[in-house]
C-alpha positions in Angstrom: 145.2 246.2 83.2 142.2 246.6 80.6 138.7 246.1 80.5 135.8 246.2 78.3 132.9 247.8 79.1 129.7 247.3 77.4 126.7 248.7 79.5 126.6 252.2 79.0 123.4 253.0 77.0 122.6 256.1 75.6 118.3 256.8 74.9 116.2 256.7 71.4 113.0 258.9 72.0 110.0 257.9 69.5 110.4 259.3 66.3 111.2 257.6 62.8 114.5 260.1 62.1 117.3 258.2 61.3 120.5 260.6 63.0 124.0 261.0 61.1 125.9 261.2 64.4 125.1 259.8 67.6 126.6 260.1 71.1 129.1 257.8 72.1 130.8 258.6 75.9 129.9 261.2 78.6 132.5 263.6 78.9 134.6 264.0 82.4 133.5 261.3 84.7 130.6 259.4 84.2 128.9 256.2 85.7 126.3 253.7 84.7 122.6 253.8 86.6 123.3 250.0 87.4 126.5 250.8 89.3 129.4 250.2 87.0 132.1 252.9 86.9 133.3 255.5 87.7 135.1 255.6 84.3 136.7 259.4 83.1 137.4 260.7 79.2 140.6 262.5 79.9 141.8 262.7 76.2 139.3 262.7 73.4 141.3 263.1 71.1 143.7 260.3 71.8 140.9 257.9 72.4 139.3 258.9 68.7 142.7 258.3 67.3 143.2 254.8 68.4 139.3 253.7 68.4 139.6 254.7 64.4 143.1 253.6 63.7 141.9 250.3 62.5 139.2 251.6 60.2 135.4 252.3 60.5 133.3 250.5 63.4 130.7 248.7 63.0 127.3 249.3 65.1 125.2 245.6 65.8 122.1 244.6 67.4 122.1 244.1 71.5 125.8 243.4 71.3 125.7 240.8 69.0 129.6 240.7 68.1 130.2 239.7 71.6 127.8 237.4 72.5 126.5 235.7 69.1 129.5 235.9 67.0 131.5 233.6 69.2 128.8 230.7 69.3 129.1 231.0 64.9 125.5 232.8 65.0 125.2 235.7 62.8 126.2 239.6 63.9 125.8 241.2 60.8 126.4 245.3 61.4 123.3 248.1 61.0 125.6 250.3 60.5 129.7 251.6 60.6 130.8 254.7 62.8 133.2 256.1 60.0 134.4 259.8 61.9 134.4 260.7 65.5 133.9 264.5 66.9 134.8 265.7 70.6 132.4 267.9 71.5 131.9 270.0 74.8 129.5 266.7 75.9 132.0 264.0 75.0 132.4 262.1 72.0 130.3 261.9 68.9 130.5 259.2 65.9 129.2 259.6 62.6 127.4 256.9 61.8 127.0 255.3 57.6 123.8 253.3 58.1 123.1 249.9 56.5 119.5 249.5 54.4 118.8 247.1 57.9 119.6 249.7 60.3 117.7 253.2 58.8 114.7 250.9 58.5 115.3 249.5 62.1 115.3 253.0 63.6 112.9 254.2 61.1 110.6 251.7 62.4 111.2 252.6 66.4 112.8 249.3 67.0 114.6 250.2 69.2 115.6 253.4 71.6 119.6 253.3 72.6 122.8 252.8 71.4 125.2 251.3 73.9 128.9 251.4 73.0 132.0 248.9 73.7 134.5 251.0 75.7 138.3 249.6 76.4 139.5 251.3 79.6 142.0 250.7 82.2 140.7 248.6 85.0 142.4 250.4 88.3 141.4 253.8 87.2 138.6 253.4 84.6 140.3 255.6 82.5 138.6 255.1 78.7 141.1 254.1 76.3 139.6 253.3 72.7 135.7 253.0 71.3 135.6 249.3 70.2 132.2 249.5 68.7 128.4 250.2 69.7 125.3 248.4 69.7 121.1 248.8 69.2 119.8 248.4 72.6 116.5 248.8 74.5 118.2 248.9 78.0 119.1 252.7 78.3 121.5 252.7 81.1 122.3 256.4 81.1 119.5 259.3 80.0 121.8 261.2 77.8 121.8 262.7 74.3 119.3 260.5 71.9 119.8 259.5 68.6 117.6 261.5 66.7 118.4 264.7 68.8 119.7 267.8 67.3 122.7 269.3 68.9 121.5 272.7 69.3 120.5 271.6 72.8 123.6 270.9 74.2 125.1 273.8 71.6 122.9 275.8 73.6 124.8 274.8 77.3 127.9 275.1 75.9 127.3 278.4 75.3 125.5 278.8 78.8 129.0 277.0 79.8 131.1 279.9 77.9 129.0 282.8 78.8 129.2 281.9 83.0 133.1 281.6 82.1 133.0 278.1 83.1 135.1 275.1 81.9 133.6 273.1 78.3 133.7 270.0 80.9 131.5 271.6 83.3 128.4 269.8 84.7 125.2 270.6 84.4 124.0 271.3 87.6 127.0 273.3 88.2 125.9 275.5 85.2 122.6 276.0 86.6 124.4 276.9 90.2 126.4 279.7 87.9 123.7 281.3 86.4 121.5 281.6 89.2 124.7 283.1 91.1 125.2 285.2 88.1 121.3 286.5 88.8 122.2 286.8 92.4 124.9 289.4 91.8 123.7 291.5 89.2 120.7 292.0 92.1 123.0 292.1 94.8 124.8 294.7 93.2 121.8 297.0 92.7 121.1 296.5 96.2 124.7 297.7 97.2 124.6 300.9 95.0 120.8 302.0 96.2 122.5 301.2 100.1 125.6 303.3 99.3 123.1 306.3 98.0 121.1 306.2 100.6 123.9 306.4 103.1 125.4 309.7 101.3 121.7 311.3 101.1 121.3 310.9 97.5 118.1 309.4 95.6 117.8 305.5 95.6 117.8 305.4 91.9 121.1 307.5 91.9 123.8 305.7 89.6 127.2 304.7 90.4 129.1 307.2 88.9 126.9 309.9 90.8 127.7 308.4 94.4 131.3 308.6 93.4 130.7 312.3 92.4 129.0 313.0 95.4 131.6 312.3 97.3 134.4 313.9 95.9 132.6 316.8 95.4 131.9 316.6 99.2 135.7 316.0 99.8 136.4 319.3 97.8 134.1 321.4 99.7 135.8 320.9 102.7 133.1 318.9 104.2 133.7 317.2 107.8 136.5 314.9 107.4 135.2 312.8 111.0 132.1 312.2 109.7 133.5 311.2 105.6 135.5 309.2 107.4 132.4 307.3 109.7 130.5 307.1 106.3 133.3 305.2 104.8 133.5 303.2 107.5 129.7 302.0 107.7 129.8 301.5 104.1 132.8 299.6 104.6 131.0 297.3 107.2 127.3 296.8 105.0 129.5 296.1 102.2 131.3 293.0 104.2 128.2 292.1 105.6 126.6 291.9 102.5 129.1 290.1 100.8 129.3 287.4 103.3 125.7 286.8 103.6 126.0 286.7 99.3 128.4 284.0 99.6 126.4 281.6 102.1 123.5 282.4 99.7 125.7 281.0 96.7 127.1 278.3 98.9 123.6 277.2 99.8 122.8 277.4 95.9 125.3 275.4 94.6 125.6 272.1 97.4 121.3 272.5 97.1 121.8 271.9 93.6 124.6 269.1 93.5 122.0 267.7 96.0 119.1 267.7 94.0 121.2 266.2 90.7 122.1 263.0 93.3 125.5 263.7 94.6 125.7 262.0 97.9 126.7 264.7 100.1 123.0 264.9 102.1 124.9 264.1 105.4 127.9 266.6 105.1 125.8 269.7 103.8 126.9 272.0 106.3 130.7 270.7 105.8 130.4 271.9 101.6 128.9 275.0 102.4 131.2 275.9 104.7 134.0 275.3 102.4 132.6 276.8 99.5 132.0 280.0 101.1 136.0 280.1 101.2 136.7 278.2 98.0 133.7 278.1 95.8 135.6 277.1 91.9 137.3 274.1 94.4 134.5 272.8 95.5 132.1 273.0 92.5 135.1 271.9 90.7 134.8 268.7 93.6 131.5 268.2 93.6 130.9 268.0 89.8 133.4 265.5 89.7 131.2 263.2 92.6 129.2 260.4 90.4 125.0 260.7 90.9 122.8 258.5 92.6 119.7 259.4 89.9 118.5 257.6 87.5 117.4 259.2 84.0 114.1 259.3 82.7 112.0 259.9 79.8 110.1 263.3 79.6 108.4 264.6 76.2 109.1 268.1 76.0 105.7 269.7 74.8 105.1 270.6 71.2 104.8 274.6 72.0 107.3 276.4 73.9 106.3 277.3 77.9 108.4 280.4 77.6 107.5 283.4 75.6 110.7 285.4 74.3 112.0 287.7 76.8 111.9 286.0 79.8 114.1 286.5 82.4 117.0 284.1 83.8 115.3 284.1 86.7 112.1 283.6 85.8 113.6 280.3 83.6 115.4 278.9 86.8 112.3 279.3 89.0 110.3 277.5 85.9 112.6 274.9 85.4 112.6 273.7 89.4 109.5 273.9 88.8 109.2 271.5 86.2 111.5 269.2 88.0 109.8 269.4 91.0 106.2 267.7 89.3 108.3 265.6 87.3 110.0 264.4 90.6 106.0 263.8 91.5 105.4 261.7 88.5 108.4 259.2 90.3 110.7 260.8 87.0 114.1 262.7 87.9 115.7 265.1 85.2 118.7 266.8 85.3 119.0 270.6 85.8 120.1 271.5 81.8 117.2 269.3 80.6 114.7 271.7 83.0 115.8 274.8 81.4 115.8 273.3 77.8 112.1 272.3 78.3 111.0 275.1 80.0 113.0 277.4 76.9 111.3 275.7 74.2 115.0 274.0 73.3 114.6 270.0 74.0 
């Protein structure tokens, strides 16, 4: 069975650019704030295929095709979606505006576009783009209109770079970097440990402790107490390694937390289990819908950052920033923390 859905509203910030493509479905799974859904984009490029098949779509004002043009009042179109894209973010429709429409969104009219989605009714699966309206109910705080991509250009390199999935979610990128930080320190912590076990300098490189010890090996040195050296190494390195993985457990349910998953009560439970299978459960958690709702924050006009700053120095800015936003009674997502912080949004 199919169903039309028509509540899914993506946000207009203030500012008289008229956009040439706007953002028309989530990618993955994806939910509206007033509780409809889930619904999932499996195949973009299917869906493009049939939602263009019958020719350009038009866009109206606050879904005026389906509720006035039935009663024989007027619906006339501010503009026609005439190409779609898939991008790593979902699906994007280039949009040929009417004289109406550039001077409606010139004029800050209004700040969403909410599109008509066909899907199946069981599994919410989206089948076909019908068409899209002008709103001023934002039902999900997603990419605006008069956005430039290089935001979410930016993530999907983040996305590339971490070697995760195009589909991944936010919060799980942000859970990957700051793992990614973790390591590169953890793994400076292990070499200076394995130095200072086989008497050499702190600041002694890799390839030195491996010298070390083969030179020690050739020398004759005591084989009983090479071997108990091995051994002790052996037993940091695996107590390091575990306490690492809690740490990147902890990280990662923390932060599905903090984006609204509802997993408060079974905390322990996903740690636990992502200690032993961490691309599962990220994998599981990303696909869980959120219980946030978006708001509006005005990145300022400078950027907080200077050029240079570390990953970890961004992460610990951008919690930051969501934490006094959180204050304010306004929740953000993760990616739109580090792209304020940067300079990006």
């Amino acid at each position: 069975m199919k169903t039309i859905v028509s509540s899914l509203h993506f946000q207009i910030p203030a500012t008289g650019e008229v956009p040439e493509w706007v953002h028309l479905t989530p990618v993955g799974t994806f939910s509206g704030v007033d509780g409809r859904g889930p619904f999932r984009l499996e195949d973009a490029a299917a869906v493009i295929a049939d939602s263009l098949s019958a020719g350009k779509l038009p866009i109206d004002e606050n879904h005026a095709t389906d509720t006035a043009a039935p009663e024989g009042r007027p619906s006339p179109a501010r503009g026609w979606i005439v190409a779609m894209e898939a991008r790593s973010d979902g699906i994007w429709g280039k949009v040929e505006w009417t004289n109406a429409g550039r001077e409606l969104l010139a004029d800050k009219a209004y700040r969403g576009i909410s599109p008509v989605l066909l899907s199946t009714k069981a599994e919410g699966r989206v089948l076909k783009i019908l068409r899209a309206a002008l709103t001023n109910d934002p039902n999900l705080n997603l990419t605006s209109l008069h956005s430039r991509s290089e935001p979410m250009e930016f993530v999907a390199k983040l996305r590339q770079a971490l070697g995760l999935k195009d589909d991944a979610a936010e919060d799980a990128v942000l859970a990957a970097a700051t793992s990614a930080h973790a390591a590169v320190a953890g793994r400076a912590d292990d070499l200076k440990r394995f130095a200072e076990a086989a008497g050499l300098a702190a600041a002694t490189s890799a390839d030195q402790v491996v010298t070390h010890l083969n030179a020690t090996r050739s020398a004759g040195g005591d084989a009983v107490t090479l071997r108990q050296t091995v051994v002790d190494l052996q037993s940091r390195l695996d107590t390091v390694t575990a306490e690492r993985s809690k740490d990147k457990a902890t990280q990662a349910v923390d932060a599905a937390i903090a984006a609204g998953k509802p997993i408060v009560a079974m905390r322990d439970h996903y740690i636990e289990r992502h200690q032993k299978d961490p691309a599962g459960v990220d994998k599981e958690l990303a696909a869980l819908p959120s219980i946030n709702s978006g708001g509006i924050v005005t990145p300022p006009k400078d950027a907080p950052l200077a050029a240079g700053t570390s990953a970890a120095e961004i992460i610990a800015k951008a919690e930051a920033h969501r934490a006094e936003q959180a204050k304010n009674g306004i929740t953000i997502s993760s990616t739109d923390a580090i792209l304020f912080v940067s300079g990006r949004s």
